[in-house]
MIRO-333233 format. One line per 5 residues: their letters; for each residue x, y, z of C-alpha. Coordinates in nm, 4 decimals, decimal comma, always signed. Example, Ala and Ser with C-alpha at 12.3 -4.5 7.8 and 13.67 -1.06 7.14 Angstrom:
! MIRO-333233
as) +1,2300:-0,4500:+0,7800  +1,3670:-0,1060:+0,7140
! end
This chain:
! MIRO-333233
xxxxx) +1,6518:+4,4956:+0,2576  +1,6676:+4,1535:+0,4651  +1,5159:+3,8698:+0,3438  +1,1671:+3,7702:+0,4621  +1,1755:+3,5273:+0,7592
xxxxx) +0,8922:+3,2748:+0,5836  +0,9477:+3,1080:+0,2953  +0,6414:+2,9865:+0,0900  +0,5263:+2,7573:-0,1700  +0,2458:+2,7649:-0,4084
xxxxx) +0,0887:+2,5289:-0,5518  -0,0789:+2,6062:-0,9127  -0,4544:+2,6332:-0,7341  -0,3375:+2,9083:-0,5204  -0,0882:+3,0900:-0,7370
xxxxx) -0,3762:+3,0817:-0,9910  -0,6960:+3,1977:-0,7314  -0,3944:+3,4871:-0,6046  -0,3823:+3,6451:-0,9384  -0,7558:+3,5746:-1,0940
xxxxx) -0,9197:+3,6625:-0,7679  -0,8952:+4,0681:-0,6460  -0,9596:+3,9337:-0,2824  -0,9367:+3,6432:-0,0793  -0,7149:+3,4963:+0,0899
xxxxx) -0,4878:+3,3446:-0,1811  -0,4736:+3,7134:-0,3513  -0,3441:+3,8406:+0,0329  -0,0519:+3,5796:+0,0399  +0,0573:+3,7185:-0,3318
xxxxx) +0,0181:+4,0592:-0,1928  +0,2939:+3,9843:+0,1110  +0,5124:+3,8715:-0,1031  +0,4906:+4,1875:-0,3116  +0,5673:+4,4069:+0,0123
xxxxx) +0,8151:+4,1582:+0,0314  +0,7049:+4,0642:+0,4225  +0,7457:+3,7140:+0,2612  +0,9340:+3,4877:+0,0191  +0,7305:+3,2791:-0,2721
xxxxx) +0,8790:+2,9955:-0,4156  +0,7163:+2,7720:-0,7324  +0,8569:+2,5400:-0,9441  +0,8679:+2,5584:-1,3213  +0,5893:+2,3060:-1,3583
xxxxx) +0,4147:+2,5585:-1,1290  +0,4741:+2,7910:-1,3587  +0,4042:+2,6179:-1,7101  +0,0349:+2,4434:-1,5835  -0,0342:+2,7834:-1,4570
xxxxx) +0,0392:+2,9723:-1,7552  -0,1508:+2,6882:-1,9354  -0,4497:+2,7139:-1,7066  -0,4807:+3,1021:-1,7010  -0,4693:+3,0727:-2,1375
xxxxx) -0,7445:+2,8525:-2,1379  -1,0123:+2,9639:-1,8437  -0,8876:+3,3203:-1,8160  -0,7349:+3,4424:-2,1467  -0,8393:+3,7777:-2,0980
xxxxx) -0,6165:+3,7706:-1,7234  -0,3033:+3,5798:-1,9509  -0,1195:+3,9150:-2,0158  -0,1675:+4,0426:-1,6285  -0,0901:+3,6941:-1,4881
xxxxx) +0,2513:+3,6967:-1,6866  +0,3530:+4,0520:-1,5620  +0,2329:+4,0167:-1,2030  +0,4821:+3,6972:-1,2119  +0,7904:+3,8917:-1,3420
xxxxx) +0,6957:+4,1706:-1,0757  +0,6313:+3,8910:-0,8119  +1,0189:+3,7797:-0,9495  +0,9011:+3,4200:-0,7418  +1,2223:+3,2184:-0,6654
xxxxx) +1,1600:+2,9389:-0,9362  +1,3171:+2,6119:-0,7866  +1,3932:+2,3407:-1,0846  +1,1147:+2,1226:-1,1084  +1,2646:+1,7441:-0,9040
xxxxx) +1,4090:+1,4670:-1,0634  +1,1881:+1,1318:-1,0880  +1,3663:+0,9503:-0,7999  +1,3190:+1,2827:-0,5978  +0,9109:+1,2471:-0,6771
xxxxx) +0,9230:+0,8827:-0,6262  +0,9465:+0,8981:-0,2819  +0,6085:+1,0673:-0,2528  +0,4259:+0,8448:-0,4320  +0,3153:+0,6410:-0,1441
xxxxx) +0,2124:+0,9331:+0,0399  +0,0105:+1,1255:-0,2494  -0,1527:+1,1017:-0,5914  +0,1740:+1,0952:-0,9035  +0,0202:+1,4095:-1,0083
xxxxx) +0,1111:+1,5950:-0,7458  +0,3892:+1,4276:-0,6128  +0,6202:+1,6619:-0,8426  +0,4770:+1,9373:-0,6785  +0,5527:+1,8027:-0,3380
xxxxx) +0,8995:+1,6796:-0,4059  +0,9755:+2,0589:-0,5140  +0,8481:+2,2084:-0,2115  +1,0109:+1,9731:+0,0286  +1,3565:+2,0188:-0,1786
xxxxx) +1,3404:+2,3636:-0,1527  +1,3559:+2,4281:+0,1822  +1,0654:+2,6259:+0,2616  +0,7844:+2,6604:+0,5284  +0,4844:+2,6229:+0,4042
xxxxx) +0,3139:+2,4943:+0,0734  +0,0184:+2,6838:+0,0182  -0,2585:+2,5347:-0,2040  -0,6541:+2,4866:-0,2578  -0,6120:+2,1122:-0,3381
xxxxx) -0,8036:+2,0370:-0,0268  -0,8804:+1,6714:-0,1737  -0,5334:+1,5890:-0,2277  -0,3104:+1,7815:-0,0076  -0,4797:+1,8915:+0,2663
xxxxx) -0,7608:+1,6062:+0,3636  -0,4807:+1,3670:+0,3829  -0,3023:+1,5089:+0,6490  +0,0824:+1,4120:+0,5183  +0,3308:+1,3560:+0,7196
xxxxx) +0,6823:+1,4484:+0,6731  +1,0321:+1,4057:+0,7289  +1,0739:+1,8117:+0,7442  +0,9011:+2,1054:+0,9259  +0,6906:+2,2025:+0,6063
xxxxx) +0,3564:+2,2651:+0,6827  +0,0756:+2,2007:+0,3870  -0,1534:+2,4763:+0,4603  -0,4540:+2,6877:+0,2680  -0,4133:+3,0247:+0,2269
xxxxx) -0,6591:+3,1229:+0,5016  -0,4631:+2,9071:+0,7138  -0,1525:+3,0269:+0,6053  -0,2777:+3,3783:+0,6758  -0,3207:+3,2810:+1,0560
xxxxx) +0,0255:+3,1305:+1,0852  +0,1539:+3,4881:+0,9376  -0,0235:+3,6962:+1,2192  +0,1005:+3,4569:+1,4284  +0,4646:+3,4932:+1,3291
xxxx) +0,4058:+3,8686:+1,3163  +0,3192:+3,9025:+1,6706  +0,5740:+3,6567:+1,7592  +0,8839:+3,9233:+1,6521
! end
C-alpha cells in the first residue's frame, strides 16, 4: 500500500483526547491514521507524558491506550537535542518547545494539538510549511486535500 500523502503530528493533548474520547474530532484524526488515509508521527516524550497522563486521570483506559498505540504503530521520531529546542524558545513556552522542535525536525505537515493557549493563540511563525492546527481544523484541511486528488 502507498504511503499516506499527509503526515501528522500530535501533540500529547490530542493523542490523549483521540484515545479517551469515542468521538470528536481528535478521536477522527486517530481513526485516519488507522485506515491508514494518513501518517501519525509523535515523539517519545509524546509518548512517555502520555502514558504518564492516561495512568494517572484514566487508569482504567491505561491498558487500551497502550494497545491502540502498538496498533496505531505511530512513527516515533527521537525526541530533539537541546540546541534543536533552543531555537524555539523565543517563539514558545520551554515546555513545549521539545515538542515543537520534534515536529518541525520531522518533516511533517501538520502538528495537531488542543494547547490552544500555547500553540495555537500565538499564531507561530515558521521557517517550514508546518501548519499548527486543532483537530477540527485539521479535519477541514483533510477534506480539503481529499477533494483536491
Amino acid at each position: 500500500m502507498e504511503k499516506p500523502g499527509l503526515r501528522v503530528f500530535l501533540d500529547t493533548s490530542a493523542l490523549i483526547a483521540g484515545i479517551a474520547s469515542s468521538k470528536g474530532a481528535a478521536r477522527e484524526v486517530l481513526r485516519l491514521a488507522e485506515i491508514g488515509l494518513i501518517e501519525i508521527f509523535v515523539s517519545r516524550q509524546v509518548i512517555v507524558e502520555a502514558d504518564r497522563n492516561m495512568e494517572a486521570k484514566l487508569p482504567e483506559m491505561l491498558n487500551e491506550y497502550r494497545a491502540f498505540i502498538e496498533n496505531l504503530s505511530p512513527v516515533l521520531v527521537d525526541d530533539p537535542r537541546p540546541r534543536e529546542i533552543r531555537k524555539y524558545f523565543s517563539i514558545i513556552n520551554s515546555d513545549d518547545a521539545p515538542i515543537l522542535a520534534a515536529a518541525v525536525s520531522s518533516g511533517v505537515n501538520y502538528l495537531v494539538t488542543w494547547d490552544t493557549k500555547h500553540f495555537i493563540k500565538k499564531k507561530i511563525q515558521l521557517d517550514s510549511d508546518l501548519k499548527i492546527v486543532t483537530p477540527g481544523e485539521f479535519l477541514r484541511y483533510f477534506r480539503e486535500y481529499v477533494e483536491g486528488l
